[in-house]
C-alpha positions in Angstrom: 117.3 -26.3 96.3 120.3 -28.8 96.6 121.2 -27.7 93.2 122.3 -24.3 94.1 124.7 -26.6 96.2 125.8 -29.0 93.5 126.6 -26.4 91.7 129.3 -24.9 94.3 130.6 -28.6 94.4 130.5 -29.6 90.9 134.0 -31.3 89.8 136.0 -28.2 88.4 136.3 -30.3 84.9 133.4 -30.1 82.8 133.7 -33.7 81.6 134.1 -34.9 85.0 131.5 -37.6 86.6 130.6 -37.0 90.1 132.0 -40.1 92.0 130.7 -41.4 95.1 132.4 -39.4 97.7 131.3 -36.6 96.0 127.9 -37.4 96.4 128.7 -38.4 99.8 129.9 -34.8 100.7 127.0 -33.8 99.3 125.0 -35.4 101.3 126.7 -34.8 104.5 126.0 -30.9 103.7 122.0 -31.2 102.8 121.9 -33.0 106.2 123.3 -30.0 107.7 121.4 -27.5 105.9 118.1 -29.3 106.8 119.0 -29.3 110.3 120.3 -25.4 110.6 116.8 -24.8 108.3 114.6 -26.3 110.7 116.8 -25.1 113.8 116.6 -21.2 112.5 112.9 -21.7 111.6 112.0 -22.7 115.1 113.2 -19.8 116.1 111.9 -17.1 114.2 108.3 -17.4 116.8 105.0 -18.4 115.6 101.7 -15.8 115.4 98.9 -16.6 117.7 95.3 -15.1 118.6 94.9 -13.8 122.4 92.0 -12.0 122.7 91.4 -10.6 119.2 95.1 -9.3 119.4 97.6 -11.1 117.2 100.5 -11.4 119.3 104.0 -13.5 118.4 105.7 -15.7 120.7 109.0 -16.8 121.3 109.1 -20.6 119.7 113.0 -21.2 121.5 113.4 -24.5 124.1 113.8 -21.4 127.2 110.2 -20.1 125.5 108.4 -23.5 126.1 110.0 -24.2 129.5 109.0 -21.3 130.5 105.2 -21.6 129.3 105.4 -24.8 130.7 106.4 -23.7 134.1 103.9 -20.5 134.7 101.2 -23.0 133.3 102.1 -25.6 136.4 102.3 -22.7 138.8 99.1 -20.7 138.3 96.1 -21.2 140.0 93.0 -22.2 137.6 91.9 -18.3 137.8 95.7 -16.6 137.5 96.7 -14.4 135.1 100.2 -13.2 134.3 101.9 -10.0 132.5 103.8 -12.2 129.1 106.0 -10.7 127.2 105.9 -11.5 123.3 108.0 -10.5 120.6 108.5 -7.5 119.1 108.5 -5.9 122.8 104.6 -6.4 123.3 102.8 -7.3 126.4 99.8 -8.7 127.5 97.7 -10.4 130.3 97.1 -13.6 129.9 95.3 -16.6 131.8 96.0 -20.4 132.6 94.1 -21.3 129.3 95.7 -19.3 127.3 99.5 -20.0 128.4 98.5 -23.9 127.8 97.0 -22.7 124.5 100.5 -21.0 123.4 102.6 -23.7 125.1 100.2 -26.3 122.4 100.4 -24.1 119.8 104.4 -23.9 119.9 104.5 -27.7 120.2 102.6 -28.4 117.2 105.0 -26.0 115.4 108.2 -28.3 116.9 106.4 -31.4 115.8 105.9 -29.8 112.7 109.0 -28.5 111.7 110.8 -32.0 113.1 108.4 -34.4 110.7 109.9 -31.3 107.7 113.4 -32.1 108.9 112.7 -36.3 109.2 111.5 -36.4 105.8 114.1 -34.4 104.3 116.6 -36.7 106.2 115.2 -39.9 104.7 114.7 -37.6 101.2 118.0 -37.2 101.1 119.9 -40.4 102.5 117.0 -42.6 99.8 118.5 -40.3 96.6 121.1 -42.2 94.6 121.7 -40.2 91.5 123.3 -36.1 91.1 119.5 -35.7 89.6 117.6 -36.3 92.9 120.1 -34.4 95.0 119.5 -31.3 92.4 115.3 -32.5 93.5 115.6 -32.1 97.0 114.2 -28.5 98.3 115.8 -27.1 101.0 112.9 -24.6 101.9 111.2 -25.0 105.3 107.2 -25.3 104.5 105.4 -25.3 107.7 
């Protein structure tokens, strides 16, 4: 949470009162860590179902050009060698390079609502008590 961070910034006196650049600073540095969150969550890959094997893909920006390239290039009855994470392989078809290429863009879309509603979390709090509110842990 933002208090773990509050905490590292508190005013070294005890009887201090956080002033507004204070909070400021603080607020510069949740928007950061919201951002690196979402940013290091988007690339840890995603789990997805191709042909009753659980396989994970890459979730990068290279990962989804990529999808998105083999998807405009194969024929309607193609298949391709893909390699997933974790050094596995598989064949797979048109449908199921769109249905990764979907499946990773609902992830982005998801993870970037979870960062926009952080951002406006944070830049509506006003007092050190909301700040300490905010979580910092990407829920997706």
């Amino acid at each position: 949470t933002a208090e773990k961070l509050m905490t590292t910034q508190a005013p070294s006196d005890a009887d201090s009162v956080w002033c507004v650049a204070d909070l400021a600073e603080v607020k510069r540095s949740l928007l950061q860590i919201i951002e690196q969150n979402r940013n290091n969550k988007e690339l840890t890959g995603l789990e997805v179902q191709i042909r009753d094997r659980e396989l994970k893909i890459a979730t990068g920006p290279v990962s989804r050009l990529n999808l998105l390239e083999k998807f405009n290039l194969m024929n309607e009855n193609d298949t391709c060698v893909w390699k997933f994470m974790e050094n596995k392989w598989s064949v797979v078809n048109k449908e199921e390079v769109l249905y990764m290429y979907d499946a990773i863009m609902d992830f982005v879309r998801n993870l970037t609502q979870w960062e926009y509603d952080k951002t406006m979390e944070i830049n509506s709090a006003e007092s050190v008590n909301q700040y300490k509110a905010i979580s910092l842990e990407v829920i997706i």
